[in-house]
C-alpha positions in Angstrom: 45.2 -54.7 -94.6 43.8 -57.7 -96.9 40.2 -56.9 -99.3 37.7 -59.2 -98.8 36.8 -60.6 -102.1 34.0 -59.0 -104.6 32.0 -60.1 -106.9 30.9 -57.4 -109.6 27.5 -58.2 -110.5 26.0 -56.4 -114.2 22.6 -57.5 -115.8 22.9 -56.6 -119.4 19.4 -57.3 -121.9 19.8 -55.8 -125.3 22.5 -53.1 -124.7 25.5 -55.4 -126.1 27.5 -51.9 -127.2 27.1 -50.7 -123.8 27.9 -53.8 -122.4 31.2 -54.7 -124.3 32.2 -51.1 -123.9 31.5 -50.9 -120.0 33.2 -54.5 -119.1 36.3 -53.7 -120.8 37.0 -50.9 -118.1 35.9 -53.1 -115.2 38.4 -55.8 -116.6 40.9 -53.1 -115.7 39.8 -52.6 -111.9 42.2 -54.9 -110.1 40.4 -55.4 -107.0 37.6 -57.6 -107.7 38.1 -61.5 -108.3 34.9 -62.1 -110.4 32.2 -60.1 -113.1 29.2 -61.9 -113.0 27.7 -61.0 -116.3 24.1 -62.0 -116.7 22.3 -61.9 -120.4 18.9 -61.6 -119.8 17.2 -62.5 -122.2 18.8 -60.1 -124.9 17.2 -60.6 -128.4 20.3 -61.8 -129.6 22.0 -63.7 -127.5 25.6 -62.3 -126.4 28.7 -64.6 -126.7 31.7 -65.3 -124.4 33.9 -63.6 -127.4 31.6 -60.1 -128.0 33.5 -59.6 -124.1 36.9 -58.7 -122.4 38.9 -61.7 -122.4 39.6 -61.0 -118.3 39.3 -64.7 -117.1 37.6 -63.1 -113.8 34.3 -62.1 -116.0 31.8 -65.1 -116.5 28.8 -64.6 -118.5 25.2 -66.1 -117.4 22.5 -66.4 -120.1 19.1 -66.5 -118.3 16.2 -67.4 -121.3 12.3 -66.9 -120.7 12.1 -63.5 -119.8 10.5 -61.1 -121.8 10.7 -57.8 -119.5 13.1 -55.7 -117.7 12.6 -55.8 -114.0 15.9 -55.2 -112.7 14.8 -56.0 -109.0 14.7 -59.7 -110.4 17.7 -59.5 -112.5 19.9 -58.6 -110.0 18.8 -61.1 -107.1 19.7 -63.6 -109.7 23.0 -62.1 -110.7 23.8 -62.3 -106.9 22.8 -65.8 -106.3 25.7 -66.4 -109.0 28.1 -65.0 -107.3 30.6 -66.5 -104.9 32.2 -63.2 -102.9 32.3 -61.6 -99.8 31.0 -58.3 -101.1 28.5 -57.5 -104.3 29.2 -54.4 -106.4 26.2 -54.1 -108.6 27.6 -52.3 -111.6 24.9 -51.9 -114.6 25.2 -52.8 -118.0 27.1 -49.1 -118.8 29.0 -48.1 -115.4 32.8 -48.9 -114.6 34.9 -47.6 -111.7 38.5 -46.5 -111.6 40.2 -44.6 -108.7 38.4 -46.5 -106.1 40.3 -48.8 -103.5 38.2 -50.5 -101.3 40.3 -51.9 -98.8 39.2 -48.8 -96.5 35.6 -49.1 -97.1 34.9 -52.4 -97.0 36.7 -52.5 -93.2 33.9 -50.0 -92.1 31.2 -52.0 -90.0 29.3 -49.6 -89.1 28.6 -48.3 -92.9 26.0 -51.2 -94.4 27.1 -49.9 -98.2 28.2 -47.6 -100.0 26.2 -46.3 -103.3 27.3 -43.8 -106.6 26.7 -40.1 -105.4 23.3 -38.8 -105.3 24.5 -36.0 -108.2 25.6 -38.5 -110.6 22.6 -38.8 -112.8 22.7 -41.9 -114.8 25.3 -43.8 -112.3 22.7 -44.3 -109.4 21.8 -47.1 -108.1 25.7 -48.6 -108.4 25.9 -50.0 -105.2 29.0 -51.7 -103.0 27.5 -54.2 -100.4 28.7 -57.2 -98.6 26.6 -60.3 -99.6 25.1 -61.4 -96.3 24.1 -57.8 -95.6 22.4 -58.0 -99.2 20.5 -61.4 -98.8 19.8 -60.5 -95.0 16.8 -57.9 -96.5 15.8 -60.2 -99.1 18.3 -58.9 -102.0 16.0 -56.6 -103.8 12.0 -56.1 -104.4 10.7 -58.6 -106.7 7.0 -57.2 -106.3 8.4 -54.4 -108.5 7.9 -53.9 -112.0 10.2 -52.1 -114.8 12.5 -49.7 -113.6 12.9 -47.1 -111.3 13.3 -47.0 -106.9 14.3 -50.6 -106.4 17.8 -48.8 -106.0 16.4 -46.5 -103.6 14.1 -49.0 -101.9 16.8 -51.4 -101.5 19.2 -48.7 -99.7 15.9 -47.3 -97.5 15.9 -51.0 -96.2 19.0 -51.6 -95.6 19.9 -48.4 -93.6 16.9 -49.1 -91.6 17.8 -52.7 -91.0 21.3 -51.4 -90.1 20.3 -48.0 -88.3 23.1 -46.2 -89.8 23.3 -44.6 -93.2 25.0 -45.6 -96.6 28.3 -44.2 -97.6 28.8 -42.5 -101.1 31.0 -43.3 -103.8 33.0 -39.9 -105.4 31.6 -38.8 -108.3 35.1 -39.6 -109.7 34.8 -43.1 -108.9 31.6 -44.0 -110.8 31.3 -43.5 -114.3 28.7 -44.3 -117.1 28.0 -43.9 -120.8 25.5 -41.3 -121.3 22.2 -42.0 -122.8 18.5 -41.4 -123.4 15.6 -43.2 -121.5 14.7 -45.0 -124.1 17.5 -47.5 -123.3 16.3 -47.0 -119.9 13.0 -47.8 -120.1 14.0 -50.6 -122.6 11.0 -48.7 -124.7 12.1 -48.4 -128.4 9.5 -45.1 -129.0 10.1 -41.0 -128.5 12.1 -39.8 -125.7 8.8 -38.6 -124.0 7.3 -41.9 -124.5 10.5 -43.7 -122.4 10.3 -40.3 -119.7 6.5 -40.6 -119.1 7.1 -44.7 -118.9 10.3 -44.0 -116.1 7.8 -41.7 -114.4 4.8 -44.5 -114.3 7.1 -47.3 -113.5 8.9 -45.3 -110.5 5.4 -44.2 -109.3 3.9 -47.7 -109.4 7.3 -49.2 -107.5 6.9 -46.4 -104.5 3.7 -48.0 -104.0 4.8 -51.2 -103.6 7.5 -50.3 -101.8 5.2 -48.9 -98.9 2.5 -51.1 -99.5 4.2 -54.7 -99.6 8.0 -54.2 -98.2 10.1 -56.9 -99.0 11.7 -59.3 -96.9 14.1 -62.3 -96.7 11.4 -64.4 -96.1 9.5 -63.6 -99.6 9.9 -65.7 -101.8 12.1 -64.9 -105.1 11.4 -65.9 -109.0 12.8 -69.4 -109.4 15.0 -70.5 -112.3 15.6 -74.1 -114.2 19.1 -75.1 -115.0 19.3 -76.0 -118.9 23.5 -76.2 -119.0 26.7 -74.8 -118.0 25.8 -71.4 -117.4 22.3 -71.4 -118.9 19.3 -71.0 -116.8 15.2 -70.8 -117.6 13.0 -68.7 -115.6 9.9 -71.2 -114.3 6.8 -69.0 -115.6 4.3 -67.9 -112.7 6.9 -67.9 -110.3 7.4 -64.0 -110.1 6.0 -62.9 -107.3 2.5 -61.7 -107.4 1.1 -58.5 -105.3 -2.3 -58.7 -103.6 -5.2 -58.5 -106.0 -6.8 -54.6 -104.6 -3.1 -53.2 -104.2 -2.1 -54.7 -107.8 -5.3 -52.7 -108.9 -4.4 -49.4 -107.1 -0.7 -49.8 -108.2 -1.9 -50.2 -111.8 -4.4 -47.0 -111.6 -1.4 -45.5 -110.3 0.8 -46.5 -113.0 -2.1 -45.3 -115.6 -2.7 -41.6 -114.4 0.9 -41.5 -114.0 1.9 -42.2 -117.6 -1.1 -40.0 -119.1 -0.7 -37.3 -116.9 3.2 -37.0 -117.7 3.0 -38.0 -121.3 -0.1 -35.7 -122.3 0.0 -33.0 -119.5 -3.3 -34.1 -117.9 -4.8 -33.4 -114.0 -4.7 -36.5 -112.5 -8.8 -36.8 -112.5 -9.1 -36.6 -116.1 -6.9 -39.4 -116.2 -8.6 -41.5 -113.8 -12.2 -40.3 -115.0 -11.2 -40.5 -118.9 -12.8 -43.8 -121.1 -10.1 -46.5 -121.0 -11.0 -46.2 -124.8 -9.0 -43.0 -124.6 -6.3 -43.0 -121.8 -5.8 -46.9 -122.0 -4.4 -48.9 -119.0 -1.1 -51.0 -119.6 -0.5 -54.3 -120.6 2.2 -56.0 -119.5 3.7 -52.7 -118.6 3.5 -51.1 -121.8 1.5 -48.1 -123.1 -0.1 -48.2 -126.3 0.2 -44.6 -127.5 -2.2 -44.1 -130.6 -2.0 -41.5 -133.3 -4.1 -38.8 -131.8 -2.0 -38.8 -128.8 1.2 -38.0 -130.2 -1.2 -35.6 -132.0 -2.3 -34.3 -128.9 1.8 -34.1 -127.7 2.6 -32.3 -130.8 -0.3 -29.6 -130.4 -2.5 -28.7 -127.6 0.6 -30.2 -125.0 3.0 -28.3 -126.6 1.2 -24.6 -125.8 0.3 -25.7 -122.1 4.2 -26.4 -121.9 5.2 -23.3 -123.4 5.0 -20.7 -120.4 7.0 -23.6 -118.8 9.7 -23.7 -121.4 10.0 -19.5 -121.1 10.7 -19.9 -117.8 13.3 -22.8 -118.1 14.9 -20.4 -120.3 15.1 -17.3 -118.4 16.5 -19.7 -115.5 19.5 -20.4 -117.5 20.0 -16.9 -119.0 20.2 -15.7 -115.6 22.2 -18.7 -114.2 
């Protein structure tokens, strides 16, 4: 029984360690004929030599970018590549112990995607390339991090009427980290988990307010050289203006409310002065509110904490 070919597909900005450390173990995974690596953006540009020397890996630099949104990241990494099948492997995920051949030759299965218990792994997905582009790829009306895995998969099992398949838990592996790598947020661990939190919220919304399509249009890229690309500013796509606003209150009272411990009204009631709103996806967190996190959150959490603890004492 012959593989169709795949194309590994891995967006990497400014995790070069992870990167070198990730693609190494790929270049040992005979049954792909291509690694599409894609720097986007990274602050310091990563070099054909910082990588495995596999001739199958090819690296993309992609300049004009100044935010992670890996919905448009890894559209572009698949218009690079050239197989049958996309395996969308992130910057610090590798597989071993996984043939294909069997998978790939089940028609009725659109994908297959890391187990739902691997926590850090998710979002690795196997699919063939015309089933990808047939739903549009993934959602470029989302911003930062967090469900365009999930939205992507909720498409294209309903497109397909049939479910994903999972990959073993012994077939996807990672390099364990904190969210602030995540979150590409270089601040407190529960600065990067209350920015996951805010993102994820604000890309549900989208999800069921503006589902993507093929026949959206996608960010658009100028060719500078041999494997050297631009993105054209303004061509992101843009979401309505009164869901963009309800997305971003979302994305406020989602952040605060995490971050400090707050009801949702206070959030959405409190002075923008206090509990400010994004910009350009980022929080401004100002001395009082770590303040705040350090003191009065710290008591509410308590009770919460005993508990966690008793949990595991008795577990």
């Amino acid at each position: 029984m012959t593989s169709p070919s795949i194309s590994v597909i891995t967006v990497c900005m400014n995790r070069l360690e992870h990167l070198r450390a990730a693609a190494s173990r790929v270049a040992q995974w005979e049954h792909h004929f291509e690694h599409i690596v894609v720097d986007w953006c990274s602050q310091r540009p990563i070099e054909r030599d910082h990588l495995s020397s596999d001739p199958r890996l090819r690296l993309v630099r992609v300049d004009g970018v100044a935010d992670w949104h890996p919905g448009q990241a890894y559209n572009f990494a698949a218009s690079c590549a050239q197989g049958e099948w996309l395996f969308r492997l992130d910057a610090d995920c590798w597989v071993q112990n996984l043939d294909p051949t069997s998978l790939i030759h089940q028609s009725e299965i659109p994908a297959w995607v890391a187990n739902a218990s691997q926590e850090g792994s998710l979002g690795e997905i196997l699919v063939p390339a015309e089933k990808f582009w047939g739903i549009g790829g993934y959602s470029e009306l989302m911003r930062g991090y967090g469900f365009e895995d999930k939205d992507f998969v909720y498409r294209l099992e309903a497109a397909h009427h049939a479910s994903c398949g999972s990959l073993a838990a012994e077939q996807v592996h990672f390099i364990p980290h904190g969210p602030q790598l995540r979150a590409v947020v270089r601040d407190s661990d529960a600065v990067a988990r209350a920015f996951k939190r805010s993102s994820s919220a604000y890309n549900r919304f989208v999800a069921a307010s503006v589902p993507w399509t093929a026949r959206r249009r996608r960010a658009s890229y100028r060719e500078l050289g041999a494997d050297h690309w631009l993105w054209e500013m303004g061509t992101l796509p843009e979401l309505p203006a009164s869901i963009a606003e309800e997305a971003r209150r979302i994305r406020r009272s989602t952040f605060w409310g995490h971050f400090l411990m707050l009801p949702e009204q206070y959030v959405i009631h409190a002075p923008q002065v206090l509990l400010p709103s994004d910009q350009s996806g980022r929080f401004h967190v100002r001395w009082f509110h770590r303040l705040y996190w350090q003191t009065v959150r710290r008591l509410i959490a308590l009770p919460l904490d005993l508990l966690s603890v008793v949990r595991r004492l008795r577990g």
